[in-house]
SELUMDO-258246 format. One record per residue (C-alpha): x, y, z; residue number from 1. Coordinates in nm, 2 decimals, padded with zeros to 4 digits, m for minus. Layout:
residues N
+--------+--------+--------+-------+
!      u !      v !      w ! vexvo !
+--------+--------+--------+-------+
!      X !      Y !      Z !   NUM !
...
+--------+--------+--------+-------+
***
This chain:
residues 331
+--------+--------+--------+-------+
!      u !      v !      w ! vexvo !
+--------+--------+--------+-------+
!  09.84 !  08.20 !  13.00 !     1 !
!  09.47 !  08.33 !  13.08 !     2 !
!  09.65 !  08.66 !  13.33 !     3 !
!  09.91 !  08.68 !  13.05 !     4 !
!  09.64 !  08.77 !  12.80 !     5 !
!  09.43 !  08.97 !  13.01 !     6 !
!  09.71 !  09.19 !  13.11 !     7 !
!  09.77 !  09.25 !  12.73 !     8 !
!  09.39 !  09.28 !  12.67 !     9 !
!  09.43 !  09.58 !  12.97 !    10 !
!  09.73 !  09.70 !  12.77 !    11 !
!  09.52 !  09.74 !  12.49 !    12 !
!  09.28 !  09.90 !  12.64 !    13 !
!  09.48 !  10.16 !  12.79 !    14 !
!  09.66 !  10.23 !  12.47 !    15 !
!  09.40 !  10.30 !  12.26 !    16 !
!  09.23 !  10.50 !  12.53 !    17 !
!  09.54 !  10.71 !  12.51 !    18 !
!  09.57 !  10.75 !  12.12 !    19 !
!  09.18 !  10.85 !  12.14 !    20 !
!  09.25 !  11.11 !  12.41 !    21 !
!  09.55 !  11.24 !  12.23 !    22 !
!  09.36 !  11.22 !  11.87 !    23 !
!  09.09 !  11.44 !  11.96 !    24 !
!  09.26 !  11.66 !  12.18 !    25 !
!  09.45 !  11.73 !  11.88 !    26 !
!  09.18 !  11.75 !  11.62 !    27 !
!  08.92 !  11.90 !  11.83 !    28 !
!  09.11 !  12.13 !  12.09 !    29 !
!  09.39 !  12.27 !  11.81 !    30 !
!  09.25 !  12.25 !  11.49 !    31 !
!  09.01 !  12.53 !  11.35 !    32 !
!  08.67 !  12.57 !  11.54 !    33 !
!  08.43 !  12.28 !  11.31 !    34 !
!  08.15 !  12.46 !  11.34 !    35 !
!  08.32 !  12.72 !  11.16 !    36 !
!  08.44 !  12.51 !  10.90 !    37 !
!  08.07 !  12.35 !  10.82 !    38 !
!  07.87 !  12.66 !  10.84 !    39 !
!  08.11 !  12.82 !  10.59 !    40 !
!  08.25 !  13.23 !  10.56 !    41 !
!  07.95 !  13.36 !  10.50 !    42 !
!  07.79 !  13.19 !  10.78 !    43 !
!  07.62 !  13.40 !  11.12 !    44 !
!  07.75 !  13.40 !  11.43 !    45 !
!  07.36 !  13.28 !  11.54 !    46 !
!  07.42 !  12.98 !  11.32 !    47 !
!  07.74 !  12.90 !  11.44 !    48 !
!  07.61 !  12.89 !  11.74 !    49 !
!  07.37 !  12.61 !  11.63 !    50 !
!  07.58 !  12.42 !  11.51 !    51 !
!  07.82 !  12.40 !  11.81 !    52 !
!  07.56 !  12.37 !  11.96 !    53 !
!  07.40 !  12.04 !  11.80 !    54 !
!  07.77 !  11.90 !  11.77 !    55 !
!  07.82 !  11.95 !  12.14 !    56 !
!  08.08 !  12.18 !  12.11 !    57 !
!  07.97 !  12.47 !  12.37 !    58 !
!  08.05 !  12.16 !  12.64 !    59 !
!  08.41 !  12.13 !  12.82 !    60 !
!  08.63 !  11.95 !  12.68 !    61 !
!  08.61 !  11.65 !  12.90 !    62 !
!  08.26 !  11.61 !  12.87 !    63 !
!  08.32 !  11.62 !  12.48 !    64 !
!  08.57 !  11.37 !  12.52 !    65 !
!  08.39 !  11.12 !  12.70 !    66 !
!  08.05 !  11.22 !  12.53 !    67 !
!  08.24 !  11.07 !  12.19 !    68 !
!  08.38 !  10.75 !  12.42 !    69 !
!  08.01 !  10.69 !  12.49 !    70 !
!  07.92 !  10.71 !  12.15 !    71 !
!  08.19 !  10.43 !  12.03 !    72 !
!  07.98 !  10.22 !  12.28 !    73 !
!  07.67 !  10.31 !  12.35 !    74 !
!  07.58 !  10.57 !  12.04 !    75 !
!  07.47 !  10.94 !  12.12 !    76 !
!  07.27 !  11.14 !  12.05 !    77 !
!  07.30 !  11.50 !  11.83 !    78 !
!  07.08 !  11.85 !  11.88 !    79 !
!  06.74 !  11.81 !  12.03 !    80 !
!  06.35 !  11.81 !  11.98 !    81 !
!  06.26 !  11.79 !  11.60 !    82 !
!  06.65 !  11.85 !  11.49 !    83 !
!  06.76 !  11.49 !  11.73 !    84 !
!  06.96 !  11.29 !  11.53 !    85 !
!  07.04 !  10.91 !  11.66 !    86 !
!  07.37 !  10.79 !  11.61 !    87 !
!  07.39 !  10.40 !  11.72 !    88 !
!  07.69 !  10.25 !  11.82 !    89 !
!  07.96 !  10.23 !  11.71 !    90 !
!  07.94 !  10.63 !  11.67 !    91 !
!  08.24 !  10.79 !  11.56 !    92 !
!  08.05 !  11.12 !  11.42 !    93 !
!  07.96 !  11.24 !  11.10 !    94 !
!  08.19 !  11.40 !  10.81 !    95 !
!  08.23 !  11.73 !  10.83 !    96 !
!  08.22 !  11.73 !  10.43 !    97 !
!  07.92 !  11.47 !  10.33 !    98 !
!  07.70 !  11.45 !  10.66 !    99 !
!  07.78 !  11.10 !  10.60 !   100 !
!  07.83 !  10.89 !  10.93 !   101 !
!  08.20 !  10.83 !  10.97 !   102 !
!  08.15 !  10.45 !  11.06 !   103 !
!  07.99 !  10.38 !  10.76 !   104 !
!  08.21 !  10.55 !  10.54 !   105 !
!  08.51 !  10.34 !  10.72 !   106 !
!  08.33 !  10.01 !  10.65 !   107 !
!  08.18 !  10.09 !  10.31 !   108 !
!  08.61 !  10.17 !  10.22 !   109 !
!  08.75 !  09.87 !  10.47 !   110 !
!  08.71 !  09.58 !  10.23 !   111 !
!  08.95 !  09.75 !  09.96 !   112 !
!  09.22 !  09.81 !  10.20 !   113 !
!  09.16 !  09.42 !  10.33 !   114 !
!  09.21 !  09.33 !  10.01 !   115 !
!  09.51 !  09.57 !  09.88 !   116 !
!  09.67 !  09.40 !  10.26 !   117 !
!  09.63 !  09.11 !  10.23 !   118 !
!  09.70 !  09.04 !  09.85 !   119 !
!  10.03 !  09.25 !  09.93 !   120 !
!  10.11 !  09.01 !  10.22 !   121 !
!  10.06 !  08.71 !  10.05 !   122 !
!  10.31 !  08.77 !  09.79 !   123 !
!  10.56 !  08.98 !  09.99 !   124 !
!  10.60 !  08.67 !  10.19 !   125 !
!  10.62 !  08.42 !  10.00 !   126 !
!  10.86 !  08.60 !  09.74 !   127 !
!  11.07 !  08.77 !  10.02 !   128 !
!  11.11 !  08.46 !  10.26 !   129 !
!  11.22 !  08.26 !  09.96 !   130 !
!  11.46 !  08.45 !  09.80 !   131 !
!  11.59 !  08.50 !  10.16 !   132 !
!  11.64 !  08.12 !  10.26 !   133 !
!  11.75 !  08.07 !  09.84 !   134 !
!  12.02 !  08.36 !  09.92 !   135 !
!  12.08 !  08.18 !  10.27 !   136 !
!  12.17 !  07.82 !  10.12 !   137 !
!  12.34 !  07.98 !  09.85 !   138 !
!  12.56 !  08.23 !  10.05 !   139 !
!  12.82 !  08.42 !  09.85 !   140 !
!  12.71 !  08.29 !  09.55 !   141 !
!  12.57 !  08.48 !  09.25 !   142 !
!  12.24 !  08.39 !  09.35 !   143 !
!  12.30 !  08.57 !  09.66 !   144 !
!  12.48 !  08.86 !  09.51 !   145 !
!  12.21 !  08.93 !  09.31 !   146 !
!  11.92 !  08.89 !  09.50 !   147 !
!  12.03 !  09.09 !  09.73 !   148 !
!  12.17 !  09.36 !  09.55 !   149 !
!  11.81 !  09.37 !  09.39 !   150 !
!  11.65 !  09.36 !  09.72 !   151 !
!  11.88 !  09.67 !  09.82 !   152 !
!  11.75 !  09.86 !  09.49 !   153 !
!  11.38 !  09.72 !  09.52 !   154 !
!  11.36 !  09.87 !  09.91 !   155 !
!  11.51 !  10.21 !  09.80 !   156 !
!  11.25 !  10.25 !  09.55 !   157 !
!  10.99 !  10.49 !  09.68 !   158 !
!  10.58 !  10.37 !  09.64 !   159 !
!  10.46 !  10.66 !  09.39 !   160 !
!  10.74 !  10.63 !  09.17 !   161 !
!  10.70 !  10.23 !  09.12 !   162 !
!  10.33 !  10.29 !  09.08 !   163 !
!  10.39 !  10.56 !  08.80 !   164 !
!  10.62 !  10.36 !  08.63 !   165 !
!  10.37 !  10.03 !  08.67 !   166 !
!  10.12 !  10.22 !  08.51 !   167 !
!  10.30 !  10.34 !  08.27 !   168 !
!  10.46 !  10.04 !  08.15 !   169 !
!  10.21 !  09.81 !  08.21 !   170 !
!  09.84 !  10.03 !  08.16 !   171 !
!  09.97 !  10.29 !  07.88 !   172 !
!  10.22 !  10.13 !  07.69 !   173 !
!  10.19 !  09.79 !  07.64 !   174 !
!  09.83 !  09.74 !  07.77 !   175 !
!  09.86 !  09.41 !  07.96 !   176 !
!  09.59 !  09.55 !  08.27 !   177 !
!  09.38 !  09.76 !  08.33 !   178 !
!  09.36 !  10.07 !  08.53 !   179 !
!  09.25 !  09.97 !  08.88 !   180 !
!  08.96 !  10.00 !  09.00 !   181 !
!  08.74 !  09.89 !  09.28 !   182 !
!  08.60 !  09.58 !  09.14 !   183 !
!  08.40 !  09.31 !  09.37 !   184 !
!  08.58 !  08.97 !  09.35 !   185 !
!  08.16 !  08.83 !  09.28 !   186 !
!  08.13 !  09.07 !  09.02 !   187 !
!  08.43 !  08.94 !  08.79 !   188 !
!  08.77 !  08.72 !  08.93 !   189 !
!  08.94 !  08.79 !  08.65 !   190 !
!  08.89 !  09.20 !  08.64 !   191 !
!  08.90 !  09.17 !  08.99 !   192 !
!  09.24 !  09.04 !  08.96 !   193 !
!  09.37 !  09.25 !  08.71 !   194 !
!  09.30 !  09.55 !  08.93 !   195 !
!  09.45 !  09.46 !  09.22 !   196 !
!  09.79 !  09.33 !  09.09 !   197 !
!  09.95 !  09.64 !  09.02 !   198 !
!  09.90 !  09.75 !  09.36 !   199 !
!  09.98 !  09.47 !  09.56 !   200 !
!  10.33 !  09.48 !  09.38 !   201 !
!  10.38 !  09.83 !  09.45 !   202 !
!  10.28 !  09.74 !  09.82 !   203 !
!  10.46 !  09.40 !  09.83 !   204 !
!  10.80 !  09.54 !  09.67 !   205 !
!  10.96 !  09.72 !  09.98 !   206 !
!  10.81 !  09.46 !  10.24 !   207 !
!  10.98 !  09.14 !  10.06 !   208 !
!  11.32 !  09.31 !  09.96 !   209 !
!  11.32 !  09.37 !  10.35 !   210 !
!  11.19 !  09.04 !  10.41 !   211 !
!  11.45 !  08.85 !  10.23 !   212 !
!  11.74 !  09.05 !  10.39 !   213 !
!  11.61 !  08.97 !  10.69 !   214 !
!  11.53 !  08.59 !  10.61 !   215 !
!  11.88 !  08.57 !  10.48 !   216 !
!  12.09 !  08.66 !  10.78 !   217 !
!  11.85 !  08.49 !  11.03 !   218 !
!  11.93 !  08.18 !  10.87 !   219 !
!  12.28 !  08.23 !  10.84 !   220 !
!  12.29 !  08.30 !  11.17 !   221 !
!  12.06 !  07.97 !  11.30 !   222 !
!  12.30 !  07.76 !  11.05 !   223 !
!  12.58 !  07.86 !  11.26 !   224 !
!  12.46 !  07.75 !  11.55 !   225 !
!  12.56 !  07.44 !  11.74 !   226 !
!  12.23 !  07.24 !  11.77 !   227 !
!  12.20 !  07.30 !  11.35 !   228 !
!  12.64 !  07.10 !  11.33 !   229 !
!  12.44 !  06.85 !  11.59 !   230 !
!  12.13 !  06.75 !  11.35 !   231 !
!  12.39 !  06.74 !  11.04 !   232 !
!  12.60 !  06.49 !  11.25 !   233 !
!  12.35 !  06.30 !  11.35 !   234 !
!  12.33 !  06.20 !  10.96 !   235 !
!  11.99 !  06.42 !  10.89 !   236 !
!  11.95 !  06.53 !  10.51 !   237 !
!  12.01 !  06.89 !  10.47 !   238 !
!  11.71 !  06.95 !  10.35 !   239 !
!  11.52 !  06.84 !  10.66 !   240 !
!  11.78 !  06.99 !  10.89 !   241 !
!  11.66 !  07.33 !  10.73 !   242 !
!  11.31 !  07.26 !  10.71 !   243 !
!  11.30 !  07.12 !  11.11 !   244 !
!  11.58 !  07.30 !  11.28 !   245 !
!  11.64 !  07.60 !  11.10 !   246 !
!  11.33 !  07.71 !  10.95 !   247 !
!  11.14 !  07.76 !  11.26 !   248 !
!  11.39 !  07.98 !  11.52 !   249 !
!  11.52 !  08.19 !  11.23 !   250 !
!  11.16 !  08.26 !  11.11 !   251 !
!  11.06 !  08.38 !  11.43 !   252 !
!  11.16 !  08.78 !  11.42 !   253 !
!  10.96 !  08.75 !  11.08 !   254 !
!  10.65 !  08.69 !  11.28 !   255 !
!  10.71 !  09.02 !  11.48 !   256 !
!  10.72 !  09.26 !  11.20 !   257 !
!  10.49 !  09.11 !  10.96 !   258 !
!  10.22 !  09.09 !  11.22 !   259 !
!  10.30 !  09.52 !  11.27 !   260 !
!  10.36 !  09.57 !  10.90 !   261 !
!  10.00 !  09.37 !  10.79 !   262 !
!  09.79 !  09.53 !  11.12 !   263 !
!  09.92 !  09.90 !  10.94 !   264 !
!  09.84 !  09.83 !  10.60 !   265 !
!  09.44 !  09.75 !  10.73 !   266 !
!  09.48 !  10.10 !  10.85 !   267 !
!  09.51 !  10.21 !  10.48 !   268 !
!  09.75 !  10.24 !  10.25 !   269 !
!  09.78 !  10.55 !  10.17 !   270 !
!  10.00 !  10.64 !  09.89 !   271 !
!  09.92 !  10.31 !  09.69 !   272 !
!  09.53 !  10.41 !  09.71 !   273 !
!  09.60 !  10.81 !  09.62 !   274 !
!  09.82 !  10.70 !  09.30 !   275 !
!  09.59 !  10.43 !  09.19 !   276 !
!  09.23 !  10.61 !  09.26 !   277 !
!  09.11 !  10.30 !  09.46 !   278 !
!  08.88 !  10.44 !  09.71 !   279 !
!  08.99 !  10.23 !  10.04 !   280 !
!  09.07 !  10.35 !  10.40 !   281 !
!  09.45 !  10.51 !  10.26 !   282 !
!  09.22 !  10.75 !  10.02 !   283 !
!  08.94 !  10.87 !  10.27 !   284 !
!  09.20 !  10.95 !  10.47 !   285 !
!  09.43 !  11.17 !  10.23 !   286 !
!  09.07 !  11.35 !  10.08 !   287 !
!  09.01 !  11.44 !  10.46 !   288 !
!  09.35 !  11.55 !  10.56 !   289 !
!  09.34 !  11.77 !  10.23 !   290 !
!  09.00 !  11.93 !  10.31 !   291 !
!  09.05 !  11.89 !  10.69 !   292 !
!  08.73 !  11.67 !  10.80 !   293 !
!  08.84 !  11.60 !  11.14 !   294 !
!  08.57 !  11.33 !  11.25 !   295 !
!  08.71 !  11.12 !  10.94 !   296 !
!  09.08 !  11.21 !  11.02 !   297 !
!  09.06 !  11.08 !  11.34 !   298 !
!  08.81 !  10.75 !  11.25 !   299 !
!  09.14 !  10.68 !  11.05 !   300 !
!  09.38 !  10.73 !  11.29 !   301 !
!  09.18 !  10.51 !  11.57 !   302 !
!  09.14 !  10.24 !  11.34 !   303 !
!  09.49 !  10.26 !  11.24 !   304 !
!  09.64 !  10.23 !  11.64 !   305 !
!  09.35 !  09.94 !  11.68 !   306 !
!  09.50 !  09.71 !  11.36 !   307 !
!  09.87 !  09.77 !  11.50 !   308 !
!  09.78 !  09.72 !  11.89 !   309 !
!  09.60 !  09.42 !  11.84 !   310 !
!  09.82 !  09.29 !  11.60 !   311 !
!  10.10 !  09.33 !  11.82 !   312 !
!  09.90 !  09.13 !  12.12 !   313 !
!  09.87 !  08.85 !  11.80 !   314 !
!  10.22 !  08.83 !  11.74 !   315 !
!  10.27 !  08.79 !  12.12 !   316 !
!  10.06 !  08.50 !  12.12 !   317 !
!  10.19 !  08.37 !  11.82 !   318 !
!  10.57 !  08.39 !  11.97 !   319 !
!  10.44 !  08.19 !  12.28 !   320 !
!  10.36 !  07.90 !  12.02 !   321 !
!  10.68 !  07.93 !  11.86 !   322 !
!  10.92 !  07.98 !  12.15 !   323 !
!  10.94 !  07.76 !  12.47 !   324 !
!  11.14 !  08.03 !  12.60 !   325 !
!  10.88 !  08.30 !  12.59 !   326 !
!  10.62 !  08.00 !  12.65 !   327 !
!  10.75 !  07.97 !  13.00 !   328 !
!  10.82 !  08.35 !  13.06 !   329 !
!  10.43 !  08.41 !  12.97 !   330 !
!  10.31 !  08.13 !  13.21 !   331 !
+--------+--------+--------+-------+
***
């Protein structure tokens, strides 16, 4: 098990090395020249000079490249003489827009789009796995019919327009919440609460329609199964022949995609933040792609490829806890 997760730890480590050369190849070879963009139109070409200067932009592009490698893990260092500027570890630059470091503007925004995540998970999970095994026990019955069909309309239903229509409802008409906002759970539960729960519907909605068409038919499928006709005979309640035998294979694939769907929504979600103002990870990112602050584009993107890397080594793990079978291949 120890060479099975260090070869994935390698994995990882490869991957993201590649996303981070690709990322600022892209942002820093093909984009518009930054020091360009900082100075301004009006600016000299003297100044730009400085400025590419300070940023370490007259270098090659290798050295550039592993110059901001060095930074994630050791900090670096910016201009020189009386104009150094320090930037300790993890460095991933500074905005092109605010001067503001790009590390702390990720953290200062990271707890929002923890809690938008994991608020979403919570009930996309528990609503979309229920209705799924409900739909499952029940099969072709007008439970099922209908749950499903709603879970066919709820995952055609695109972010922004649920979010309009949540506000709408909800915020202008009848007045129930409140408009979200960034509220600390310390500061007020309650507010807190109210905040939040507009978006984590709007983020939950699609995940547990998909959830519960996918709970369903896995446990159709592990109910037709010989070892499940086995435990009936055996004279087990059906109720503890789906909560032993059934539950846990057809369960499994859920593991997969929920650890890849949560690990991308701690990357930001993007739309959800834009429509509701809340200033997480989702929102730097869409104000940087709009006024084209590379150092925050790619912070974004980086942290984005970590959540989903790792959280696919996770799952891994996880599997080898739930499957003998993949137990014994990982040994």
């Amino acid at each position: 098990m120890a060479r099975y997760v260090a070869g994935r730890l390698a994995g990882v480590a490869l991957i993201l090395f590649l996303v981070c050369l690709f990322t600022f190849l892209l942002f820093f070879t093909l984009q518009p020249d930054p020091a360009v963009m900082i100075c301004g139109k009006t600016c000299t070409p003297e100044r730009i000079d400085q400025i590419r200067a300070v940023l370490g932009l007259n270098q090659p592009f290798l050295s550039q490249f592993f110059g901001f490698l060095g930074g994630i893990f050791a900090g670096r260092d910016y201009g020189e003489g009386a104009n150094l500027v320090h930037c300790a570890a993890p460095c991933l630059g500074y905005s092109f827009q605010t001067n503001q470091s790009v590390m702390d503007m990720v953290i200062e925004r990271l707890p929002v789009s923890a809690t938008l995540a994991i608020g979403a998970a919570v009930l996309w999970l528990f609503f979309g796995i229920l209705a799924g095994l409900l739909s499952a026990v029940k099969e072709s019955t007008w439970w099922d019919r209908s749950a499903m069909g709603v879970a066919l309309g709820g995952s055609s239903v695109p972010n922004y327009v649920l979010a309009l229509a949540l506000q709408y409802v909800l915020v202008v008409e009848f007045e129930i919440l409140p408009f979200p906002q960034a509220v600390s759970f310390g500061d007020d539960p309650v507010v807190w609460f109210q905040s939040y729960l507009m978006p984590w519907i709007v983020l939950a909605t699609g995940y547990a329609c998909l959830y519960a068409r996918l709970t369903r038919a896995n446990v159709i499928d592990t109910l037709a199964e010989n070892f499940m006709r086995t435990a009936r005979s055996k004279g087990l309640s059906p109720a503890l022949t789906l909560r032993r035998h059934a539950l846990r294979p057809a369960l499994t694939p859920i593991a997969t995609i929920f650890g890849m769907d949560f690990a991308g929504l701690l990357g930001g979600a993007l739309i959800t933040e834009k429509v509701f103002g809340l200033n997480g990870v989702g929102k730097m990112a869409a104000d940087s792609i709009e006024k084209n602050d590379q150092p925050v584009i790619m912070a974004v993107t980086l942290l984005a490829a970590f959540f989903v890397v790792v959280g696919n080594v996770v799952v891994d793990l996880i599997y080898t806890r739930l499957d003998p079978r993949v137990r014994i291949t990982a040994k």
